[in-house]
C-alpha positions as CSV (number, residue, x, y, z in Angstrom):
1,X,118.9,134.7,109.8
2,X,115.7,133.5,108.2
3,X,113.5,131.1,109.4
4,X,111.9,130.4,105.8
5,X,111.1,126.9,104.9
6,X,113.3,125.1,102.5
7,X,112.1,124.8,98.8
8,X,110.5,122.2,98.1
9,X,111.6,122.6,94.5
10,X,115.0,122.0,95.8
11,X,114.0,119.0,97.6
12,X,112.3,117.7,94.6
13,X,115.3,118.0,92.1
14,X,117.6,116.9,94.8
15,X,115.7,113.8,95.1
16,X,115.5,113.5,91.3
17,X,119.5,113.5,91.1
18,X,119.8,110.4,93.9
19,X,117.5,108.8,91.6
20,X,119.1,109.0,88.0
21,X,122.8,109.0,89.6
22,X,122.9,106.1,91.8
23,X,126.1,105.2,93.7
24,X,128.5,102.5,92.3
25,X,127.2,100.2,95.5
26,X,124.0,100.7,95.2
27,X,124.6,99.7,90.8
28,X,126.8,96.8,91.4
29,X,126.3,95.1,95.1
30,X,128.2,95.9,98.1
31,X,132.0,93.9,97.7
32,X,130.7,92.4,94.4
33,X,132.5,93.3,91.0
34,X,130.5,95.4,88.3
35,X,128.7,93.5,86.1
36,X,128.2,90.1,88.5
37,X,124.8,88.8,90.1
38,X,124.9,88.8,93.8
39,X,123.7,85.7,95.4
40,X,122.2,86.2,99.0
41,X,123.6,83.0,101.3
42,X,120.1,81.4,103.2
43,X,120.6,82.4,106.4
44,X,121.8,85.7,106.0
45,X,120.8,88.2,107.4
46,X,122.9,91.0,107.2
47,X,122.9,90.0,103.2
48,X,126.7,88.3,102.7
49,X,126.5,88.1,98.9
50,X,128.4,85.3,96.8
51,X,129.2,84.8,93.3
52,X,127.4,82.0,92.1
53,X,129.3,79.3,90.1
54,X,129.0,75.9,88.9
55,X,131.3,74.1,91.0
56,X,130.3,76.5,94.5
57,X,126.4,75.0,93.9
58,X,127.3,71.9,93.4
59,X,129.2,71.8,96.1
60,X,126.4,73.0,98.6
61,X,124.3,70.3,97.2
62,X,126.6,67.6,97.8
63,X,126.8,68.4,101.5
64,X,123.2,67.7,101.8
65,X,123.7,64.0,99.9
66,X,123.7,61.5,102.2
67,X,124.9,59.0,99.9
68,X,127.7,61.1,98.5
69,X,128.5,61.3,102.4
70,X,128.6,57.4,103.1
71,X,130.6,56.9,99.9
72,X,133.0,59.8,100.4
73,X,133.2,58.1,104.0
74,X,133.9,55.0,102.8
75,X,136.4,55.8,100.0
76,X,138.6,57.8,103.3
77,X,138.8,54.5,104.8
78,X,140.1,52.8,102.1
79,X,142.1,55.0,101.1
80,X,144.1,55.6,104.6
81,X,143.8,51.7,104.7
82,X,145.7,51.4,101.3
83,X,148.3,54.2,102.3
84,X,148.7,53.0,105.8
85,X,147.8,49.8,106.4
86,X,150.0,49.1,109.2
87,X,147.2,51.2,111.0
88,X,144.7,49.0,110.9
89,X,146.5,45.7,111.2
90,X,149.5,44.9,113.3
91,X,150.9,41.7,111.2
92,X,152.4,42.1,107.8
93,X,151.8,38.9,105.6
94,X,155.4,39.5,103.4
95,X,157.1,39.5,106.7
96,X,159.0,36.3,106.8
97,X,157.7,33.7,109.6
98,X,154.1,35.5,109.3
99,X,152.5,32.5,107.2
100,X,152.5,29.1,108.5
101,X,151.1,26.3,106.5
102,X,149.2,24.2,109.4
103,X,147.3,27.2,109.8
104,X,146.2,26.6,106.4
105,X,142.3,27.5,105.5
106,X,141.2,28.0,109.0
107,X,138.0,29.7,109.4
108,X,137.5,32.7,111.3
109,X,138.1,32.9,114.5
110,X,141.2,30.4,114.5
111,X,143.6,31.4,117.5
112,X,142.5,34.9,117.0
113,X,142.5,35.4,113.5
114,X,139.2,37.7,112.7
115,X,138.5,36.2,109.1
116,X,140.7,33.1,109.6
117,X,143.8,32.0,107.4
118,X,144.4,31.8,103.8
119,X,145.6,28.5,101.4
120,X,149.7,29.6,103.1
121,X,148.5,29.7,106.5
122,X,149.2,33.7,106.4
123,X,146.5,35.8,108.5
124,X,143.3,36.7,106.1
125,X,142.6,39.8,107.7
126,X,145.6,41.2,107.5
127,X,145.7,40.1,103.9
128,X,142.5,41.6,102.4
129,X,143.8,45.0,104.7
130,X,147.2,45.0,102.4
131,X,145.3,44.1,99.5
132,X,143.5,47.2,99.2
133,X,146.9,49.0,98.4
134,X,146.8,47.5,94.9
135,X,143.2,47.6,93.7
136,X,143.5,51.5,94.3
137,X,146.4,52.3,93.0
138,X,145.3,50.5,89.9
139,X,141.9,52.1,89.7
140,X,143.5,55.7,90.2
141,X,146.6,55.4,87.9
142,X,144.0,53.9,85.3
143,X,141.4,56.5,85.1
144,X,143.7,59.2,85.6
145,X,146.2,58.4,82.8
146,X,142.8,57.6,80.6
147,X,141.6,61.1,81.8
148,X,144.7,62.8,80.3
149,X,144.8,61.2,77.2
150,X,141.0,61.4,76.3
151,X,141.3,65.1,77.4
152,X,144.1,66.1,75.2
153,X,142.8,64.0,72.4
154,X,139.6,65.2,72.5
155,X,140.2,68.5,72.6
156,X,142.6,69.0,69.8
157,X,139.4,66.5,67.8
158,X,136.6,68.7,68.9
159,X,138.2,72.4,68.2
160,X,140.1,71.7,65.2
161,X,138.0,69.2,63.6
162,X,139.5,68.1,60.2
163,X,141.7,65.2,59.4
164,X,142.3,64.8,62.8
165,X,139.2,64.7,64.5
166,X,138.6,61.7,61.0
167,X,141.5,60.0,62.7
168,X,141.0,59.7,66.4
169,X,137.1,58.9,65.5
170,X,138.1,56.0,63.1
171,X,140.8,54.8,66.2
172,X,138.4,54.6,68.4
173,X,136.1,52.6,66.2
174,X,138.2,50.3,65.9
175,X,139.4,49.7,69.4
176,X,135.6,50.0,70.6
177,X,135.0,47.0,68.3
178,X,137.2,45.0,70.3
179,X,136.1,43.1,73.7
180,X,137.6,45.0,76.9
181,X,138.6,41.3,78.6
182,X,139.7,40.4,75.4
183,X,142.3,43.3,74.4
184,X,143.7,43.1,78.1
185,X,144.3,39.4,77.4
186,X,146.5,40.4,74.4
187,X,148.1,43.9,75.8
188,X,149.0,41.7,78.5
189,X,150.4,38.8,76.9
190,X,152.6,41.4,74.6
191,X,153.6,43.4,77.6
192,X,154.8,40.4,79.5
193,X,157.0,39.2,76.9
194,X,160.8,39.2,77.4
195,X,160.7,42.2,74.3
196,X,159.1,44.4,76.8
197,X,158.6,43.9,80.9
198,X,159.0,40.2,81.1
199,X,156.2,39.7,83.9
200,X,152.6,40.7,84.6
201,X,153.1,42.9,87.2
202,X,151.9,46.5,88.6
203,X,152.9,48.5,85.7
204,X,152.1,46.0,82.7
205,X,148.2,45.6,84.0
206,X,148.1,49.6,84.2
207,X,149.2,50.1,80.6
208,X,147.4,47.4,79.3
209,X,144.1,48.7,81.1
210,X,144.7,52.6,80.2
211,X,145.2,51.8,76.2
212,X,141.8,50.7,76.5
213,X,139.8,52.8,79.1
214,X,141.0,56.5,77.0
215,X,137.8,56.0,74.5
216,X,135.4,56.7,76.4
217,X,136.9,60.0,77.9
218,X,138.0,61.2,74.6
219,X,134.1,61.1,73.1
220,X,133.2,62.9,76.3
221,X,135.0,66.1,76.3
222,X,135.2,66.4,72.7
223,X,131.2,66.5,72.4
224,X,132.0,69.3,75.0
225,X,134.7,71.0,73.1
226,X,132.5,70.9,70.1
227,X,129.5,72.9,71.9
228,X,131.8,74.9,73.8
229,X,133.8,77.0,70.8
230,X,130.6,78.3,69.9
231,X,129.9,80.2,73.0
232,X,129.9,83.8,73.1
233,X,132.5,84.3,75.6
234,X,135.4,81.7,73.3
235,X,134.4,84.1,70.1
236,X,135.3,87.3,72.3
237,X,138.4,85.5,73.1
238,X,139.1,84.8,70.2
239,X,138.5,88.5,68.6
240,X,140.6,89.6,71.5
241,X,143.7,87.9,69.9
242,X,143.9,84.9,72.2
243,X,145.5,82.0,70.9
244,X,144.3,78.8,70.2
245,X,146.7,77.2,72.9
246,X,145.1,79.9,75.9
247,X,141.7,79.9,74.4
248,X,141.8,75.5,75.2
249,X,143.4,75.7,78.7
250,X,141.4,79.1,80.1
251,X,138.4,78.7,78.3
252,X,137.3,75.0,77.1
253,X,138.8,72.4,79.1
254,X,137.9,74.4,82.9
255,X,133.9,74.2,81.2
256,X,134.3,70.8,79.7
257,X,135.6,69.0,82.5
258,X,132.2,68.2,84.2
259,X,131.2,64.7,82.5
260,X,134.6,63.9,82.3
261,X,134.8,63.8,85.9
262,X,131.4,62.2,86.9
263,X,132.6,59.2,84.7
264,X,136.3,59.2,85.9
265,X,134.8,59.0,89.2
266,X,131.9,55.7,88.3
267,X,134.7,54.1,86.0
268,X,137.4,54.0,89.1
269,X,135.4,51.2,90.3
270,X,134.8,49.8,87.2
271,X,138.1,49.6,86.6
272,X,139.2,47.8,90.1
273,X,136.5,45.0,89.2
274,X,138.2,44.7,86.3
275,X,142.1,44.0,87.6
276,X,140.2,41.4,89.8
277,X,138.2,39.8,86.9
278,X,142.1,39.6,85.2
279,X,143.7,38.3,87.9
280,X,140.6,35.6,88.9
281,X,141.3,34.6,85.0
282,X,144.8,34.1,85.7
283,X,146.3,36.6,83.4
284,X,146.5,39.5,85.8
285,X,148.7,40.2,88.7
286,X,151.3,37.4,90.1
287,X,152.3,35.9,93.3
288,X,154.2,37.3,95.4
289,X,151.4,40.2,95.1
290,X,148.6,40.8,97.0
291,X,145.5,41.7,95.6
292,X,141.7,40.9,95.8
293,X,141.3,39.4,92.5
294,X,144.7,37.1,93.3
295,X,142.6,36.2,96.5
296,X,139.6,35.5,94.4
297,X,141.7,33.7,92.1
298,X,142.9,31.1,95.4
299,X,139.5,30.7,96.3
300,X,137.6,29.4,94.0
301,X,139.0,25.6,94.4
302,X,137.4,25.9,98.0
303,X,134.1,27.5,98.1
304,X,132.8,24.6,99.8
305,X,135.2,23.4,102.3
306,X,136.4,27.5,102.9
307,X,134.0,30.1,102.2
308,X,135.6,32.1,104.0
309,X,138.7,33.2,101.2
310,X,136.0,34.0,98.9
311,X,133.3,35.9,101.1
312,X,135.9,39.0,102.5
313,X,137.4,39.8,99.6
314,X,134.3,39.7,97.6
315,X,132.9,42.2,100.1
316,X,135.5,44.4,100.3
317,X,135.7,44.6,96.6
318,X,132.2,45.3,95.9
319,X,132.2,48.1,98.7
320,X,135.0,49.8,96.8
321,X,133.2,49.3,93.7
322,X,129.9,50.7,95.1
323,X,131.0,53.6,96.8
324,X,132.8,54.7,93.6
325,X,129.9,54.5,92.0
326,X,127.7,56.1,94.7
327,X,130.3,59.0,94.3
328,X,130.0,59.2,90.6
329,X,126.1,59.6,90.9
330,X,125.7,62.5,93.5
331,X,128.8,64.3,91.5
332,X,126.6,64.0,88.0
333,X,123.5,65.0,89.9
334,X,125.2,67.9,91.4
335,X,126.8,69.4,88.4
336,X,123.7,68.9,86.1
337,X,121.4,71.3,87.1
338,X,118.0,69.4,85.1
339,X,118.4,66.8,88.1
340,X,117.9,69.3,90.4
């Protein structure tokens, strides 16, 4: 045995090698994937490390809105309200024997009735509940069917440019030129003719309101096709053999989607102001249906003898409207990082 001290030319080199040669961990980040920046959670402090993403950020900041809270609170409400309205009311107004005309315009507070009676002696309350079933379907069908046509459109304009992007640009021109009231007065009156639905209902306000409302959407994303398919990681995709088709769905539209949404989200409100402006002008929805703008509509011959049938489904109207739009702001604030 010798009791000799170790080298210290051994330690010295051996401390060398640890240095140059590092371990795979220590390169990459403990549970991370090589060639990713950790992210260390506040809070942490055993170090749980995250991939940091757009979406994942903006989400974090969202919980700390307090508007995007009310609004998202809000939007729940009326949402369960319009899927299940039977929760919040116990009186259906279509039932037969639920209207009776000497209860006609009563105020509030009439044999029990919280916002009093409408011009067919049916309970308002319940009314303006069922009412909201309408206004957002409308503002959701809309938007969404204007989000898949602006999308597609625009993205076949923006990456293949050409004749086609001439085309759809020229389209829109022409359609932007036109009044938004206006061209849903006339989609409307051609969509109600015995040639095609025969009424104004549900379906025939939809359409009408999604040939216009696809513009906007489809000048969005393609400005963000356009500065997409110069990226770095579309021309490796591209030199990998990807096709055009996988290159669009993987690559463009998941990056591109941002503004989209933040105005999907503000125009949802925009739009449900607008079936109401179309149905207070008459040229909207029809009895037997039950919508805010139709209760607008019956209201406006008795402003002054009953407020009432114009004052609760004003509100509720402009609170949908609002927290839409509330929405739509703390989502673009989120996902654009130079408001941060």
């Amino acid at each position: 045995m010798s009791d000799a001290p170790p080298d210290p030319r051994n330690a010295s080199a051996s401390s060398v090698a640890t240095e140059t040669h590092p371990s795979p961990e220590a390169a990459t980040g403990v549970g991370n994937a090589p060639g990713t920046v950790p992210e260390l959670t506040a809070g942490s402090g055993t170090g749980d490390l995250r991939q940091a993403s757009l979406w994942s950020d903006a989400w974090r900041q969202l919980r700390k809105n307090t508007l995007f809270l009310i609004a998202s609170a809000m939007l729940l409400v009326l949402t369960v309200m319009s899927i299940a309205p039977q929760l919040f009311t116990s009186i259906d107004p279509r039932a037969r024997g639920a209207c009776q005309l000497g209860d006609s315009r009563q105020g509030p507070g009439t044999n029990g009735a919280w916002f009093g009676y409408d011009t067919f002696g049916c309970d308002y309350y319940s009314t303006v509940i069922y009412g909201a079933r309408v206004s957002m379907i409308i503002g959701l069908v809309v938007v969404g069917g204007s989000m898949l046509i602006g999308v597609f459109l625009g993205a076949l304009a923006g990456y293949f440019g050409g004749w086609f992007d001439t085309v759809i640009a020229r389209i829109t021109d022409v359609i932007y030129g036109l009044p938004t009231i206006l061209g849903a007065i006339l989609l409307l009156q051609l969509l109600a003719s015995p040639r095609f639905f025969g009424e104004r209902n549900l379906a025939t306000v939809s359409i009408a309101l999604i040939l216009l409302g696809w513009l906007t959407f489809m000048r969005l994303f393609r400005s963000s096709v356009i500065s997409i398919k110069e990226t770095d990681y579309v021309s490796a995709a591209r030199a990998m053999g990807a096709s055009n088709s996988r290159i669009i769905l993987k690559h463009i539209v998941p990056n591109g989607l941002a503004p989209v949404l933040v105005y999907g989200t503000i125009a949802v409100g925009g739009i449900i102001a607008a079936e109401a402006t179309l149905s207070f002008l008459g040229i909207g929805l029809q009895q037997p249906a039950i919508s805010w703008g139709l209760q607008i509509n019956s209201a406006q011959n008795y402003i002054r003898s009953s407020p009432h049938l114009l004052f609760f489904p004003s509100v509720f109207l402009s609170v949908t409207v609002l927290s839409f739009i509330l929405l739509g702001d703390a989502l673009r604030d989120a996902l654009d990082p130079k408001l941060r």
